[in-house]
C-alpha positions in Angstrom: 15.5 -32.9 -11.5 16.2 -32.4 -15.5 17.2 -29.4 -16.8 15.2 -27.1 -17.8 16.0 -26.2 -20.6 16.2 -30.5 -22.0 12.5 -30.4 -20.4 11.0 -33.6 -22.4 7.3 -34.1 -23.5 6.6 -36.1 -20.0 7.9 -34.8 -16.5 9.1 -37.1 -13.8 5.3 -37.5 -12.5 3.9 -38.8 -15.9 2.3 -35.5 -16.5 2.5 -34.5 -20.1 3.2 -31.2 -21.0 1.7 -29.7 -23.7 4.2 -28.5 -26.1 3.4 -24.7 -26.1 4.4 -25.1 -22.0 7.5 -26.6 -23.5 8.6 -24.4 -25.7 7.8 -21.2 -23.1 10.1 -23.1 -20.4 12.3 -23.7 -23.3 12.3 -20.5 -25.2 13.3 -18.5 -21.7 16.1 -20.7 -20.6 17.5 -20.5 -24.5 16.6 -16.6 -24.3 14.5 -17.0 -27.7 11.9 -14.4 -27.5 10.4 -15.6 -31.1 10.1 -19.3 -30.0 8.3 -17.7 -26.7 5.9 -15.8 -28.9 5.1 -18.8 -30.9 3.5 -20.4 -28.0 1.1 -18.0 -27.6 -2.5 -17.6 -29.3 -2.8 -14.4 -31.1 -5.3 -13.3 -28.5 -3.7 -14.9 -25.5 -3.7 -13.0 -22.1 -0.7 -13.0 -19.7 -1.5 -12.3 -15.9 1.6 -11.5 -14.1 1.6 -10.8 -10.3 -1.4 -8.4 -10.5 -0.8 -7.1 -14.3 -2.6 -8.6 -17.5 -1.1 -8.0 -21.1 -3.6 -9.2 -23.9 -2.5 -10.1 -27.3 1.3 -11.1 -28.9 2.0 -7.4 -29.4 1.5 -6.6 -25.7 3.4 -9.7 -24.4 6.4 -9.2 -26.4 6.7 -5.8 -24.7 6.2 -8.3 -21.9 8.2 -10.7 -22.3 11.3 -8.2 -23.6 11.0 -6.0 -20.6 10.5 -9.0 -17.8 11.9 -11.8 -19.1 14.8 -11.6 -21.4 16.4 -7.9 -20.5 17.1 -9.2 -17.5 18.2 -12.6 -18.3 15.7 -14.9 -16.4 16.1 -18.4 -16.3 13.4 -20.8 -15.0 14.3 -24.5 -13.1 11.1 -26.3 -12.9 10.3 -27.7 -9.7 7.5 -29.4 -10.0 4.4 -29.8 -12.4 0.6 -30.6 -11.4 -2.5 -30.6 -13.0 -5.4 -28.9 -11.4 -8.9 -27.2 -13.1 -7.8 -27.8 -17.1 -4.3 -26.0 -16.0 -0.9 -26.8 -16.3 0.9 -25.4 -13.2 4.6 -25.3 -13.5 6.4 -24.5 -10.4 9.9 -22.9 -11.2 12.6 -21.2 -9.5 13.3 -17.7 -11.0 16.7 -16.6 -11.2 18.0 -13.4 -13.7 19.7 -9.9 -13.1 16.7 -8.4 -11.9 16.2 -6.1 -8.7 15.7 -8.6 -6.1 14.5 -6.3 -3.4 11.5 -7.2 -1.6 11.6 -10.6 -3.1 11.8 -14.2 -1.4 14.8 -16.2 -1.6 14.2 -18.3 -3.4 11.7 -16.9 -5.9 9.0 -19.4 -6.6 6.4 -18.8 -8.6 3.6 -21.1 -10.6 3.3 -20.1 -13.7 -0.3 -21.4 -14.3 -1.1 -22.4 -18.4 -4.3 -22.5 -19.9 -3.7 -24.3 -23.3 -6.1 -24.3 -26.3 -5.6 -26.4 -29.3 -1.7 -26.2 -29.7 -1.0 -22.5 -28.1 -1.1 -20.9 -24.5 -4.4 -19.0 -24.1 -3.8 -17.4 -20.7 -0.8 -17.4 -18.7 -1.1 -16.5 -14.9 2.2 -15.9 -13.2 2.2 -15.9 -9.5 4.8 -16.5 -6.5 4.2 -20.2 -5.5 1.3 -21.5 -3.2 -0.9 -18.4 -3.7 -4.6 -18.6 -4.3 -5.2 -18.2 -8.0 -6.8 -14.6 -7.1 -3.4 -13.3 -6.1 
């Protein structure tokens, strides 16, 4: 497996990521909140585990708060395409509370990409249905 954070334009399968899914793997292992937010449409929607944050000003506040104050790092696991998604499976580490939480955490972060930027992000622990 590569590391995340030298994540080229083509995975292992021959699945090509979009560059906005780059940069967002990128941009959290580098913790480079500006690079994350230049990813995202102006009017893109973030669905995390149950919660949804519309627009860049909401998921900086995001972002800030889940991602980079408690230093998450993402190491991809495995990439698929499925429904005009981009599902990235990664393994979440960071100095979060881990209580409650599987070891290790999986989750798919799920990418709906239009034109060059991320129009809805849906972040859930690995293998649920895409309701969860």
């Amino acid at each position: 497996m590569r590391d995340p954070q030298e994540i080229g334009e083509h995975y292992e399968k021959g699945i090509k990521l979009p560059k906005p899914v780059q940069t967002y793997v990128r941009s959290i292992n580098t913790n480079d909140p500006d690079a994350l937010l230049s990813g995202f449409a102006q009017d893109a929607v973030v669905r995390d585990v149950g919660r949804e944050f519309r627009g860049t000003a909401a998921i900086k506040e995001w972002a800030n708060r889940e991602i980079f104050t408690v230093n998450v790092t993402l190491e991809v696991r495995g990439v698929m395409e499925r429904d005009g998604q981009t599902i990235v499976t990664v393994k979440i580490d960071g100095t979060f509370d881990r209580t409650g939480l599987p070891d290790p955490l999986l989750m798919d972060h799920c990418f709906t990409v239009v034109g060059e930027k991320i129009a809805v992000l849906t972040c859930r622990l690995a293998g649920k249905p895409s309701g969860s």
